[in-house]
N, C-alpha and C positions, 0 to 999 in steps of 0.2 A: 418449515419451508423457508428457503432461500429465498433471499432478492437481488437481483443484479442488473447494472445498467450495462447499457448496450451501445459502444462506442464505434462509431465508422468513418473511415478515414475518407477524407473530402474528397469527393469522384464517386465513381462508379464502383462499386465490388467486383473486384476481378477473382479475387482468391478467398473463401471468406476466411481461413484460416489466417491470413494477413492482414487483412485489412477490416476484419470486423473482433473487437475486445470485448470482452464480458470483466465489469468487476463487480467482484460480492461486496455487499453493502453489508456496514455492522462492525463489529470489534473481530481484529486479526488476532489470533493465537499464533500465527506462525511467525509475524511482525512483532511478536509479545517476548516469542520464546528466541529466535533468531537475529534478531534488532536490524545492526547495520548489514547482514548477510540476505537480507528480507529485500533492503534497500538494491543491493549490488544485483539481487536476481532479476531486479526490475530496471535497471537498469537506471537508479535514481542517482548519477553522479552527486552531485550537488547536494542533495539530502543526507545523505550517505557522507557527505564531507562535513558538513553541520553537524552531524549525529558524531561523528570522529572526536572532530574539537570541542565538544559539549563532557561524552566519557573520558578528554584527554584533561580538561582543566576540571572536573569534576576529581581525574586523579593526581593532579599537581597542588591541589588545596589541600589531599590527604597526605600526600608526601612532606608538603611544608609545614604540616602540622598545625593547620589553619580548622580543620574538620575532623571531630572523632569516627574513626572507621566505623562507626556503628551507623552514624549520620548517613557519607557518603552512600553506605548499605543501604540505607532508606530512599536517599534520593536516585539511586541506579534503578532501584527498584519503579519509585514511582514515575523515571524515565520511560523504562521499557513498558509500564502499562500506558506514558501518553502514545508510545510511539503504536501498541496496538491498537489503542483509542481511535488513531489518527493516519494510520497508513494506509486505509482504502481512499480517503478525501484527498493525502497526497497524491495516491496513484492518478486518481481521476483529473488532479489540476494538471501533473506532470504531461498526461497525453493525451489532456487537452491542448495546453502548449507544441505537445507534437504532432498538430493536424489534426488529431480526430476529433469529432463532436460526438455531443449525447444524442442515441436517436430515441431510445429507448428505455423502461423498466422491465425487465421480465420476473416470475418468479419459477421455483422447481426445486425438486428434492436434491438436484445436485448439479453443478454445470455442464453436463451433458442435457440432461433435462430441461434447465433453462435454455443452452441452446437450439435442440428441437424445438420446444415451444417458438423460441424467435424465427428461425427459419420455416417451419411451417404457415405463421403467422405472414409472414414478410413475402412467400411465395407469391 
Protein backbone atom coordinates (compact mmCIF):
# COMPACT_ATOMS: atom_id res chain seq x y z
CA UNK A 1 0.00 0.00 0.00
CA UNK A 2 0.87 3.43 -0.96
CA UNK A 3 1.24 6.61 0.90
CA UNK A 4 0.72 10.18 -0.37
CA UNK A 5 0.44 13.49 0.88
CA UNK A 6 -2.17 15.70 -0.07
CA UNK A 7 -1.48 19.20 -1.16
CA UNK A 8 -3.98 22.16 -1.65
CA UNK A 9 -3.59 25.13 -2.98
CA UNK A 10 -4.34 28.21 -0.52
CA UNK A 11 -8.17 29.16 -0.89
CA UNK A 12 -10.95 27.42 -1.30
CA UNK A 13 -11.27 24.16 -3.88
CA UNK A 14 -12.78 25.08 -6.84
CA UNK A 15 -11.54 22.32 -9.26
CA UNK A 16 -10.07 19.46 -7.32
CA UNK A 17 -8.36 18.27 -10.33
CA UNK A 18 -6.34 21.79 -10.05
CA UNK A 19 -6.10 22.62 -7.13
CA UNK A 20 -5.77 19.73 -4.93
CA UNK A 21 -1.90 17.33 -5.59
CA UNK A 22 -1.29 13.90 -4.40
CA UNK A 23 2.50 12.93 -4.17
CA UNK A 24 3.55 9.32 -3.59
CA UNK A 25 5.95 9.08 -0.90
CA UNK A 26 9.16 6.71 -1.11
CA UNK A 27 11.75 6.05 -3.91
CA UNK A 28 10.69 7.19 -7.64
CA UNK A 29 11.47 4.45 -10.37
CA UNK A 30 10.34 6.74 -12.82
CA UNK A 31 12.81 9.77 -11.46
CA UNK A 32 15.43 6.65 -11.25
CA UNK A 33 14.99 5.50 -14.84
CA UNK A 34 14.11 9.01 -16.63
CA UNK A 35 16.32 11.53 -14.60
CA UNK A 36 16.00 15.15 -15.93
CA UNK A 37 12.73 14.11 -18.17
CA UNK A 38 11.06 13.15 -14.65
CA UNK A 39 12.08 16.79 -13.79
CA UNK A 40 10.61 18.62 -17.02
CA UNK A 41 7.28 16.62 -16.52
CA UNK A 42 6.90 18.27 -13.35
CA UNK A 43 7.64 21.13 -14.34
CA UNK A 44 10.97 21.41 -12.07
CA UNK A 45 12.94 24.23 -14.06
CA UNK A 46 15.53 24.92 -11.82
CA UNK A 47 16.20 21.40 -10.79
CA UNK A 48 16.25 20.06 -14.02
CA UNK A 49 19.07 22.90 -14.73
CA UNK A 50 21.23 21.59 -11.65
CA UNK A 51 20.73 18.01 -12.84
CA UNK A 52 21.93 19.40 -16.51
CA UNK A 53 25.20 20.98 -15.13
CA UNK A 54 25.93 18.12 -12.70
CA UNK A 55 25.71 15.22 -16.06
CA UNK A 56 27.44 18.12 -18.09
CA UNK A 57 30.76 18.43 -15.83
CA UNK A 58 30.42 14.93 -14.81
CA UNK A 59 30.96 14.56 -18.77
CA UNK A 60 33.69 17.33 -19.19
CA UNK A 61 35.95 15.43 -16.53
CA UNK A 62 35.55 12.39 -18.84
CA UNK A 63 36.44 14.15 -21.92
CA UNK A 64 39.58 15.80 -20.25
CA UNK A 65 40.64 12.76 -19.16
CA UNK A 66 40.46 13.59 -15.53
CA UNK A 67 38.02 10.41 -14.78
CA UNK A 68 38.13 6.74 -16.13
CA UNK A 69 34.92 6.05 -18.01
CA UNK A 70 34.16 3.26 -15.76
CA UNK A 71 34.20 5.92 -12.71
CA UNK A 72 31.98 8.35 -14.36
CA UNK A 73 29.70 5.06 -15.05
CA UNK A 74 29.55 4.72 -11.48
CA UNK A 75 28.94 8.02 -10.38
CA UNK A 76 25.83 8.45 -13.27
CA UNK A 77 24.76 5.61 -11.88
CA UNK A 78 24.80 6.53 -8.22
CA UNK A 79 23.31 9.99 -9.49
CA UNK A 80 20.28 8.67 -10.91
CA UNK A 81 19.50 6.61 -7.70
CA UNK A 82 20.10 10.03 -5.56
CA UNK A 83 17.74 11.71 -8.01
CA UNK A 84 15.06 8.57 -7.24
CA UNK A 85 15.95 8.77 -3.65
CA UNK A 86 15.06 12.36 -3.72
CA UNK A 87 12.58 13.41 -6.35
CA UNK A 88 9.23 13.05 -4.24
CA UNK A 89 10.89 15.52 -1.33
CA UNK A 90 11.83 17.82 -4.44
CA UNK A 91 8.47 17.68 -5.79
CA UNK A 92 6.86 18.57 -2.45
CA UNK A 93 9.26 21.52 -1.56
CA UNK A 94 8.97 22.84 -5.33
CA UNK A 95 4.91 23.26 -4.83
CA UNK A 96 5.22 23.96 -1.82
CA UNK A 97 7.03 27.11 -2.97
CA UNK A 98 4.12 27.24 -5.42
CA UNK A 99 1.23 27.89 -3.12
CA UNK A 100 0.07 24.72 -1.97
CA UNK A 101 0.44 23.36 1.58
CA UNK A 102 0.39 19.89 3.06
CA UNK A 103 -3.14 19.18 4.32
CA UNK A 104 -2.86 15.71 4.28
CA UNK A 105 -1.41 11.72 4.46
CA UNK A 106 -3.55 9.31 2.78
CA UNK A 107 -2.80 5.82 1.94
CA UNK A 108 -4.39 3.14 -1.06
CA UNK A 109 -3.55 0.65 -3.36
CA UNK A 110 -3.05 3.31 -6.09
CA UNK A 111 -3.80 6.98 -6.55
CA UNK A 112 -7.21 6.68 -7.59
CA UNK A 113 -7.60 4.96 -4.27
CA UNK A 114 -5.94 7.31 -2.38
CA UNK A 115 -7.76 9.81 -3.92
CA UNK A 116 -11.25 8.54 -3.01
CA UNK A 117 -10.12 7.87 0.27
CA UNK A 118 -9.22 11.80 0.56
CA UNK A 119 -12.40 13.10 -0.95
CA UNK A 120 -14.69 10.95 0.82
CA UNK A 121 -12.96 11.56 3.98
CA UNK A 122 -12.91 15.56 3.29
CA UNK A 123 -16.71 15.42 2.23
Amino acid sequence: MATYTVHVQDGEINDPVEDVIFVRDGFSVKALIFGGLWFLWHRMWLVFGGYIVLVLILGGVVGLGLLHPLGASLLQTLLAFTVGLHATALHRHHIERAGFREVAVVTGESRDDAELRYFSYSA
